[in-house]
FIMARVEX-185444 format. One record per residue (C-alpha): y, z, x; residue number from 1. Coordinates in steps of 0.001 Angstrom, whole numbers. Example, Ala and Ser with C-alpha at 12.3 -4.5 7.8 and 13.67 -1.06 7.14 Angstrom:
FIMARVEX-185444
> c2	c3	c1	i
> -4500	7800	12300	1
> -1060	7140	13670	2
end
This chain:
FIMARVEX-185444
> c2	c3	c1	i
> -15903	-112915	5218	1
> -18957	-115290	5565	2
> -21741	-116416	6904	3
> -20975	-120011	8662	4
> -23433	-123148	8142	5
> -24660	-122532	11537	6
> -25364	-118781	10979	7
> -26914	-119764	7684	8
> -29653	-122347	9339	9
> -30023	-119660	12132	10
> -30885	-116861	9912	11
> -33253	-119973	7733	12
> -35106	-120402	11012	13
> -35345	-116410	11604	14
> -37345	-116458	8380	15
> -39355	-118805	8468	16
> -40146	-117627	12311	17
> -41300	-114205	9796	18
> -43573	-115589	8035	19
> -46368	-113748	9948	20
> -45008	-110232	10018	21
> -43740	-110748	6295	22
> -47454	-111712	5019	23
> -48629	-108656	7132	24
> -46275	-106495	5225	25
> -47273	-108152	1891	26
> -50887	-107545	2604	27
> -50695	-104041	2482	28
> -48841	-104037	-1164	29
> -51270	-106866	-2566	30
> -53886	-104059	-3690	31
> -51639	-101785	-5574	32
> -49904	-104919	-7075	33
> -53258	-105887	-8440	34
> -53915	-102310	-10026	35
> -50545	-102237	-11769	36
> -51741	-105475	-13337	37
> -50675	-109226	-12611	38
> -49853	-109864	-16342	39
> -46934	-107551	-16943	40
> -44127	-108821	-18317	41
> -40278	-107694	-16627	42
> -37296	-108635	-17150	43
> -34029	-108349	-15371	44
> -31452	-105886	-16583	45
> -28994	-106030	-13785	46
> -28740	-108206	-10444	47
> -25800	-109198	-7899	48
> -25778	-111903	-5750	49
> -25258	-110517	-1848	50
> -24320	-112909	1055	51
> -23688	-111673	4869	52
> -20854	-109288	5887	53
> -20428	-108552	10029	54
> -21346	-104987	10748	55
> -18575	-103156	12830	56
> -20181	-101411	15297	57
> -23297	-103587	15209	58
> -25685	-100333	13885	59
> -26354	-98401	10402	60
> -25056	-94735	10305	61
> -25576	-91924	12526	62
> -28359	-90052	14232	63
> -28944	-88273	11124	64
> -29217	-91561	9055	65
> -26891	-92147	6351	66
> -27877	-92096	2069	67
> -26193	-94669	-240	68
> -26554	-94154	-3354	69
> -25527	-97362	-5629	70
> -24668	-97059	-9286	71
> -25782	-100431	-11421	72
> -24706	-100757	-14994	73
> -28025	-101831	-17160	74
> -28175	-104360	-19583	75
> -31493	-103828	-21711	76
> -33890	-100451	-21134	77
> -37021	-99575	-20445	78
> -39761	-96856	-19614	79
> -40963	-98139	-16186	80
> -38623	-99417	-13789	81
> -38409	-101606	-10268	82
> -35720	-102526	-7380	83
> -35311	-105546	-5389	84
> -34201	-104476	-2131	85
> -32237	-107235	7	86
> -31882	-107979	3820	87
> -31581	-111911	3311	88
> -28350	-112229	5382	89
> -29405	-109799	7747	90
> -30812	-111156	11536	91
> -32137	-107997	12435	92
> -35210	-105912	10623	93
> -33838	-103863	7875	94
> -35644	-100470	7731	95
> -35324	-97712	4285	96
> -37295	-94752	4982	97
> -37358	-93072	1864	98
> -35545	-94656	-2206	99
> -35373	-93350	-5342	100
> -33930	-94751	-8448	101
> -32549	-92051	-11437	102
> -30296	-91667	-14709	103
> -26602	-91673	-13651	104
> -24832	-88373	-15024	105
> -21405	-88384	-13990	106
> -19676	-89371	-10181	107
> -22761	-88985	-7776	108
> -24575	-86737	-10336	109
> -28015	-87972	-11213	110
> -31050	-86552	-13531	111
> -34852	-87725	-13829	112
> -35045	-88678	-10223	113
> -37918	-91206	-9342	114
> -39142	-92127	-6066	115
> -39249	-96120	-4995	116
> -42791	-97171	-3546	117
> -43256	-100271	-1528	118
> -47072	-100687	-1768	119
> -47454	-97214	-2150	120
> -45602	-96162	445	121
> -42209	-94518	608	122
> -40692	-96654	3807	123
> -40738	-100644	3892	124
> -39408	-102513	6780	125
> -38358	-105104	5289	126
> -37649	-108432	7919	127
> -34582	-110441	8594	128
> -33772	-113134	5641	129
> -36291	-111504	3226	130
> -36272	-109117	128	131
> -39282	-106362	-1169	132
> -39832	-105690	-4944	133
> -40414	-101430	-5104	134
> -43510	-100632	-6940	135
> -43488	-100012	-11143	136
> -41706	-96583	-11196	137
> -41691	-94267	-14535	138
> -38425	-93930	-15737	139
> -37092	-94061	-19145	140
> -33756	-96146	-18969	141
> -31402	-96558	-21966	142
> -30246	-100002	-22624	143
> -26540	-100036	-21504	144
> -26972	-97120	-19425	145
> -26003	-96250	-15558	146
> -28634	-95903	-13392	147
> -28356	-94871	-9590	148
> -30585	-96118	-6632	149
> -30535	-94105	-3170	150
> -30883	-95165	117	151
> -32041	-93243	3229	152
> -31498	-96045	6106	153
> -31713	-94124	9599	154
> -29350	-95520	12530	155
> -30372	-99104	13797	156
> -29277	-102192	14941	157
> -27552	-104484	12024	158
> -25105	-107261	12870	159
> -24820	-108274	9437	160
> -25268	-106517	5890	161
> -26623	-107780	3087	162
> -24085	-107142	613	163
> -22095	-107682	-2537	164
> -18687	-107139	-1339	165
> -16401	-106866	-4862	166
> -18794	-104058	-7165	167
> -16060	-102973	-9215	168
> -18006	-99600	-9508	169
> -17223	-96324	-6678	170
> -20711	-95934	-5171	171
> -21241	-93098	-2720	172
> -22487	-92169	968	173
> -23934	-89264	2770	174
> -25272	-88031	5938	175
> -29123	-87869	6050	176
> -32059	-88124	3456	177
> -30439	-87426	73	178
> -32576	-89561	-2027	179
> -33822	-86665	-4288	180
> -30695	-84373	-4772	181
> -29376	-84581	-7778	182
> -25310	-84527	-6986	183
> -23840	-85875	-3341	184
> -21208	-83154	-1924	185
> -18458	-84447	-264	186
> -19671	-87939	-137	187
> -17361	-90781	820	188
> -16994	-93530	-1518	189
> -17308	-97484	-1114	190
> -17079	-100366	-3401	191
> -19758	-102635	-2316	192
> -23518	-103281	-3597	193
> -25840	-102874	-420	194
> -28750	-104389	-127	195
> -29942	-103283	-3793	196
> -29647	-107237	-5349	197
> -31559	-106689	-8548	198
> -33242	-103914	-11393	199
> -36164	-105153	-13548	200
> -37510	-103019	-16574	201
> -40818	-103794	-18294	202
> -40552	-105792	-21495	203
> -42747	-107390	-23182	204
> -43862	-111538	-24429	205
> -39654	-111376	-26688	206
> -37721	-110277	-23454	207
> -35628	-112276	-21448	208
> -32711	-112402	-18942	209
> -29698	-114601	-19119	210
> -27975	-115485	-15752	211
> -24109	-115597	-15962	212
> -23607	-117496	-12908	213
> -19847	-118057	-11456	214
> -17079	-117136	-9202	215
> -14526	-113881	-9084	216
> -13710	-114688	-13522	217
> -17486	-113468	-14132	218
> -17422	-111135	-11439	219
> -14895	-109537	-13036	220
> -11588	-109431	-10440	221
> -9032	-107451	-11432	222
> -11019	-105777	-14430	223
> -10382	-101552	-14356	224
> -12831	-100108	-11725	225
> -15837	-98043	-12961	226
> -15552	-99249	-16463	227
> -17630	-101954	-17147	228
> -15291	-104256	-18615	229
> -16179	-107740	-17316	230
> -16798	-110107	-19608	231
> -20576	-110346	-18643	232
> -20632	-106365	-19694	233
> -18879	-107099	-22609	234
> -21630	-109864	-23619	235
> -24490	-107402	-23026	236
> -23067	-105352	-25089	237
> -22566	-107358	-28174	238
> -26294	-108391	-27109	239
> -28056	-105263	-27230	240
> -26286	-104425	-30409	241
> -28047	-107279	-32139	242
> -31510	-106935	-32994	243
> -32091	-110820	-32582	244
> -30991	-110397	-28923	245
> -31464	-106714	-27991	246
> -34095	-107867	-25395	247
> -31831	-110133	-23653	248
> -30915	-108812	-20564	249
> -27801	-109826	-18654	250
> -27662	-110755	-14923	251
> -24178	-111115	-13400	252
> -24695	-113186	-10165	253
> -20702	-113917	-9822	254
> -19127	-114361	-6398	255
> -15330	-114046	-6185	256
> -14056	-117096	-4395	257
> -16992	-118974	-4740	258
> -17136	-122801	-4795	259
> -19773	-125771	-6414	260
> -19797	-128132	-3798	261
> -19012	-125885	-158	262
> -19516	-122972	894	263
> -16851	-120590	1481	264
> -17047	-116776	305	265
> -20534	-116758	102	266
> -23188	-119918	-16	267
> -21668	-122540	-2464	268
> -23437	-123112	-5949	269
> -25559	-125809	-4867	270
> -27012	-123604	-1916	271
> -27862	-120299	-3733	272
> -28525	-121519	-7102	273
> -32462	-121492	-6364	274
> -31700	-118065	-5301	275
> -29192	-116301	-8183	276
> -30558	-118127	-10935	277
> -33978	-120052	-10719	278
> -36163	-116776	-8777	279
> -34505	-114076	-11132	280
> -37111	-112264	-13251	281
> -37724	-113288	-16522	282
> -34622	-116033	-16952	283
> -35041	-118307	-20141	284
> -31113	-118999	-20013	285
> -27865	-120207	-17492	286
> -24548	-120033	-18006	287
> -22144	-121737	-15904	288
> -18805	-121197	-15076	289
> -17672	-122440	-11927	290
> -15262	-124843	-10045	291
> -11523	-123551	-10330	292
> -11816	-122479	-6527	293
> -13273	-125763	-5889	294
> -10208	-127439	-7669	295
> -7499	-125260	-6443	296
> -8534	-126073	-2687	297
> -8880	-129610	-3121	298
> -5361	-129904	-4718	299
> -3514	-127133	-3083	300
> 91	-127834	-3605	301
> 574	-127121	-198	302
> -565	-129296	2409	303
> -1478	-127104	4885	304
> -3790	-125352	2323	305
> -6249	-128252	1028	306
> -8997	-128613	2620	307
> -12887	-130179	1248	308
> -10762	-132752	-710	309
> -12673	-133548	-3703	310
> -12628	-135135	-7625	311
> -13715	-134218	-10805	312
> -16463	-136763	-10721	313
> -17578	-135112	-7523	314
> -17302	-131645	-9466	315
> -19345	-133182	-12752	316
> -22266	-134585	-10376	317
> -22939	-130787	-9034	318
> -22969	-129575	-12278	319
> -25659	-132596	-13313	320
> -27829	-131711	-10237	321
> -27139	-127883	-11423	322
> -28382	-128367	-14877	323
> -31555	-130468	-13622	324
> -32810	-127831	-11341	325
> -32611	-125516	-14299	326
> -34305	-128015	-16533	327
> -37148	-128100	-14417	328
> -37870	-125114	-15049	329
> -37249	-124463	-18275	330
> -34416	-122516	-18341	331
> -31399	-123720	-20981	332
> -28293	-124210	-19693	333
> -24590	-123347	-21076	334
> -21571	-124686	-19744	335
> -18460	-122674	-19994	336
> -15088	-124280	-19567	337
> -12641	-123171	-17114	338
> -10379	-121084	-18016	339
> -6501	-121493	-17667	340
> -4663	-121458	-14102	341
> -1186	-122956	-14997	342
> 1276	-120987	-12435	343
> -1327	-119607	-9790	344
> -1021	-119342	-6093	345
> -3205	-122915	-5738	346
> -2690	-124358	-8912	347
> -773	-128287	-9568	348
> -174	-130836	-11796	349
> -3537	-133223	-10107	350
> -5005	-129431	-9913	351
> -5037	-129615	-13723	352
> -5763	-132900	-14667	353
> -8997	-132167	-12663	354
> -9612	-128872	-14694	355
> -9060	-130329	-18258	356
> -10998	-133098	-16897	357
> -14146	-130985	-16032	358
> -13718	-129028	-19491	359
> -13873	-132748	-21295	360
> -17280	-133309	-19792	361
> -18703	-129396	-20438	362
> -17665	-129958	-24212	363
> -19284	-133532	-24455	364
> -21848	-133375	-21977	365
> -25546	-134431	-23053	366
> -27120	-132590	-19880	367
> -26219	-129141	-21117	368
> -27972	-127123	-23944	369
> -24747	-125734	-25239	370
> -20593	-124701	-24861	371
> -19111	-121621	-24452	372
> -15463	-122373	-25148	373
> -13377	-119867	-22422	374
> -10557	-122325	-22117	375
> -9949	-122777	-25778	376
> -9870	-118688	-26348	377
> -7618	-118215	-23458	378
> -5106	-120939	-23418	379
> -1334	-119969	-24698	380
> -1208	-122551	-27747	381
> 1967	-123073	-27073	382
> 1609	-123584	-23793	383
> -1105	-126014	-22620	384
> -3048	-124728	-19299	385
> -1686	-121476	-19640	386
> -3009	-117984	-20007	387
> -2111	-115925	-23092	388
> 644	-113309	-22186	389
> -1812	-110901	-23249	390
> -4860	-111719	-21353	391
> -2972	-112967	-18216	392
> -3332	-110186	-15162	393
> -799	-111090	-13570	394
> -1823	-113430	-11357	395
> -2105	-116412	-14026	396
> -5809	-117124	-12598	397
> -8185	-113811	-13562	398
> -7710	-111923	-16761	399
> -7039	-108036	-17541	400
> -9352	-106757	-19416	401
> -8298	-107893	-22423	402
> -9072	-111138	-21531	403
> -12132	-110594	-20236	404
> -12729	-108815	-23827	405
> -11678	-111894	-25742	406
> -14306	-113732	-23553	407
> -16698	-111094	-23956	408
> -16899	-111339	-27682	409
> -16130	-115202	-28277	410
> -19835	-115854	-26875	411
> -22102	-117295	-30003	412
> -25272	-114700	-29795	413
> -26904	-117630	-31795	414
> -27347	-119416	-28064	415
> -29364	-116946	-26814	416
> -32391	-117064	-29896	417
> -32829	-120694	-29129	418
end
């Protein structure tokens, strides 16, 4: 599910008709902002990119409110901590009366429990098509650790939820104002990321993030559930076990069935690259892997199924206005090539020739600061555009794990000390 065009330039004039209320809101943080300091350095150790999901029901919870509590793999850690909190899809106010971010234990078990502060205050209201950053909380993080933030939204009116629909990671829910227990009895589970988009820890002048910015391949489909094993997680990994790049922190801002050039699950990579890449804290690199979806619509070897018809020259000109927008400023960009997709649902023979096509300009390309070869560690070399029998999920389009692994590790660390 999405939001439409039309929904999207609705909700676009919803915020800008906020402007007011949201400056009002600001106003009141600007002070404590200003004691914390205006020359601290953060970084990003974890973000998700959200779009809109209809609400059934139209409302939050019950009359007792309802707690989420989200688990969020880190990347690099830190001794202060602080949440983005996200109601950009939303068309109605989205208000949290009471947060708290701590150390993941186990299941919905949690230790050193924090309080979140929105200008020094425990509830924000935060308006439709917006986002708040908490306040600096103290929290010693481990780099590679799990951390848990907790929600205590009472019952009102939301018609859509700002949300990251494929988590890979059991998250849990409660009846009223949990925020500050330490273990969630007979919680129900989901698998979504709601409204929580990003976690920054404090660095210092060395840190930075890199955004890994793609469709349901860096998003990590059909990798096991609750264990990390994307190929993003693998890369922060190998990251944070390198001294040369132990400050680099790792934002996954995939979107399964995303697209470059329209928008279909989610706002296409054109639309929200401003968003998922350019406004992330602390970004110094990009890397790209997109287009397959883009591809396998536009040459659908069923009829009935194409739709957005497209070419690879259309595909390479995205990718040029893509790597511009990040040149401006100052972030390096990496292509990665597309991976095989030789015997899925939507792939053909003009499929691809568009595919090897794109991966000829990624590995020659003059607009892009580097190449991270996916296709080439994938590919059967036996068998040209397909997946390695051992990598392959199944479905001839996402990898297993192992895959993922392969990708994971094939990533030159060198490309991130530049």
């Amino acid at each position: 599910m999405f939001l439409s065009r039309f929904a999207q330039h609705r909700q676009l004039h919803k915020q800008l008709l906020s402007v007011v209320s949201t400056g009002i809101l600001l106003a009141g943080m600007l002070p404590m902002a200003q004691a914390q300091g205006g020359d601290d350095h953060w970084v990003g150790t974890w973000a998700t990119s959200p779009m809109g999901f209809p609400n059934k029901g139209g409302s939050l919870g019950d009359d007792k409110g309802t707690t989420l509590r989200e688990i969020e793999h880190i990347s690099v850690g830190g001794s202060t901590v602080r949440v983005t909190l996200s109601n950009e899809f939303g068309v109605e106010p989205l208000t949290v009366n009471a947060a708290s971010i701590a150390v993941r234990q186990s299941g919905s078990t949690v230790s050193g429990t924090v309080p979140l502060l929105f200008g020094g205050r425990p509830a924000v209201t935060i308006p439709a098509g917006a986002l708040v950053v908490s306040d600096a909380a103290a929290l010693t993080v481990k780099p590679l650790s799990d951390v848990a933030v907790s929600l205590f939204l009472p019952m009102q009116p939301q018609t859509l939820v700002t949300r990251h629909g494929f988590a890979d990671q059991t998250n849990y829910r409660v009846s009223g104002d949990a925020t500050s227990s330490a273990e969630l009895t007979e919680a129900k589970t989901f698998t979504s990321w709601e409204y929580v988009k990003g976690i920054d820890v404090k660095g210092d002048a060395k840190s930075a993030s890199v955004v890994l910015f793609g469709d349901s391949i860096t998003d990590g489909a059909l990798s096991t559930l609750d264990k990390n094993a994307r190929w993003p997680d693998v890369l922060a990994a190998r990251l944070a076990a390198d001294k040369r790049t132990a400050k680099v922190g790792v934002l996954n801002e995939g979107i399964g069935g995303n697209r470059v050039l329209h928008d279909t699950t989610g706002p296409s990579a054109l639309a929200r690259f401003d968003r998922d890449v350019i406004a992330q804290t602390g970004v110094k690199y990009v890397v790209i892997m997109e287009s397959i979806n883009d591809i396998g619509h536009a040459a659908d070897p069923d009829p009935k199924r194409r739709y957005d018809i497209i070419t690879a020259q259309d595909l390479i000109v995205g990718f040029e206005q893509l790597a511009r927008r990040a040149h401006t400023h100052g972030i390096k960009v990496y292509g990665a090539t597309l991976t095989p997709y030789v015997g899925a649902k939507y792939q053909s023979d003009e499929g691809e020739a568009m595919r090897q096509a794109v991966n000829q300009w990624i590995r020659t390309s003059k607009d892009l600061d580097g190449v991270i070869d996916f296709d080439k560690v994938t590919t059967d070399p036996a068998h040209p555009g397909v997946y390695l029998p051992a990598y392959d999920s199944g479905d001839h389009l996402h990898p297993k794990d192992a895959g993922y692994k392969a990708m994971g590790e094939s990533v030159d660390l060198k490309l991130f000390t530049k």
